[in-house]
Structure formats: C-alpha cells, structure tokens
C-alpha positions in Angstrom: 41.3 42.4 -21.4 39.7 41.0 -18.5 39.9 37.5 -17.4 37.2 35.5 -17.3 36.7 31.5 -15.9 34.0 30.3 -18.0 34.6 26.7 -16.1 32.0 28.6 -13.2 29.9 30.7 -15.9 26.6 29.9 -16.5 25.4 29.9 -20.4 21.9 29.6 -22.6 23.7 26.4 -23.4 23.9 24.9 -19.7 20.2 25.7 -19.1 17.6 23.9 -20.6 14.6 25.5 -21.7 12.7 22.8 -23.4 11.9 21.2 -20.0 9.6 23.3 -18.0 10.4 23.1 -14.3 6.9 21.7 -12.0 6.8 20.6 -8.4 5.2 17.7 -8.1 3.8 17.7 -4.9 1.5 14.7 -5.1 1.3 12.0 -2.6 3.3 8.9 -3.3 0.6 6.2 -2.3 2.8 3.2 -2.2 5.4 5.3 0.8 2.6 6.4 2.6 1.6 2.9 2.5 4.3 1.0 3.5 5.0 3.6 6.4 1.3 2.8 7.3 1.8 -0.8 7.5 5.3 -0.2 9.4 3.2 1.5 11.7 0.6 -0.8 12.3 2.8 -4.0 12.2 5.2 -2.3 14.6 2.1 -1.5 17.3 0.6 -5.0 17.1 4.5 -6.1 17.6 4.9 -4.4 21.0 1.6 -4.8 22.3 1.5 -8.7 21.2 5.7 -9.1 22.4 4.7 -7.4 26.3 1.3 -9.6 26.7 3.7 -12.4 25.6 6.1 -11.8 28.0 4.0 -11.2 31.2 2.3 -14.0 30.2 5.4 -16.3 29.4 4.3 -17.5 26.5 6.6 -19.9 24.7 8.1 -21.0 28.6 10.1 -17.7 28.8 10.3 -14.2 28.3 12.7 -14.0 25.8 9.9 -14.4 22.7 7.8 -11.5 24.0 11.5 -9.5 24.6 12.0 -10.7 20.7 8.8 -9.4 19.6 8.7 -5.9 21.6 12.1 -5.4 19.7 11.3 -6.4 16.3 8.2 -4.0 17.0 10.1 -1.2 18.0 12.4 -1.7 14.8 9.0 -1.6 12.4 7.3 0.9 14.8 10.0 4.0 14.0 10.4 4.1 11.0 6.8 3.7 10.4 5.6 6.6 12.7 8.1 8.9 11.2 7.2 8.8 8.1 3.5 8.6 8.5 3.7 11.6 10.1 5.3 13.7 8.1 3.4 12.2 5.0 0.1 13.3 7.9 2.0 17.2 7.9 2.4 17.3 4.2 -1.0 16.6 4.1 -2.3 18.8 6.4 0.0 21.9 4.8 2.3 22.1 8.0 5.0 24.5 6.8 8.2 23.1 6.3 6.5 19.2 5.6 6.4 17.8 1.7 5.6 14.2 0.1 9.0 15.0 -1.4 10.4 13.8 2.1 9.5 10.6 2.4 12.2 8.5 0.4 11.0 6.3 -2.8 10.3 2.8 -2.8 
C-alpha cells in the first residue's frame, strides 16, 4: 500500500463551489481619488515652497525648503498611483485597479 500525505492533498472538501470565482476589475473611485488629490496637493506644494523661497517669504528660506519637501512627500505617492490607476484604465498590459491599495 502506497503512502499518501493527505496534509498537501487537495479535496472536494477544501474547494468551495458555492462561491463562484469573478475578478472584479472595477475602479475604486475613493483610491483614485485620494491619489488625485496627493497629486495635485503635492504640485501646488513645490511650486508654492520654490516661489516662497526665492522670494524669502516668511524672512528665510527655510518655509519654502519646508513646503518643497512636504510637496515632494504628497507628490510621490500621488503620481504613482495615479498612474497606474491612468494604465489600468487605458488597458496597459500588466496595470490593474487591483494595484492600487484600499483605503
């Protein structure tokens, strides 16, 4: 008699068959818009942060160093994930909503 290790075997019982398997490949809005906001926030940060500093504002340039960095720290994440939720969208192979994380 052979030896079998049903600890690795797979059974009708393991599977379940009353749950049909779907992708759901449907755009999570609230991602896509939080990215979008990342994005934009993080742009207006840099651009607002370097016209601060060449302009001194606030007597130094340490406010518009502050504000370039916190709009490089929105602005990454942000384009990232905007773009891939712009390739999923567009079909890109290899790009899905299913990338971009929940909320």
């Amino acid at each position: 008699m052979a030896y079998v290790d049903h600890a690795f075997s797979i059974s009708d019982e393991d599977i379940m068959m009353d749950t049909p398997y779907a992708v759901n490949n449907r755009p999570p809005f609230k991602e896509i818009g939080l990215a979008v906001a990342l994005l934009v926030f993080g742009t207006l940060g840099i651009v607002l942060g370097i016209f601060m500093a060449y302009n001194r504002v606030g007597g130094d340039r340490a406010h518009g160093l502050f504000f370039t960095i916190l709009g490089c720290i929105l602005f990454i994440p942000g384009f990232y994930y905007t773009r891939i939720a712009y390739y999923a969208y567009k079909g890109y192979k290899g790009f899905s909503f299913s990338n971009i994380p929940p909320v």
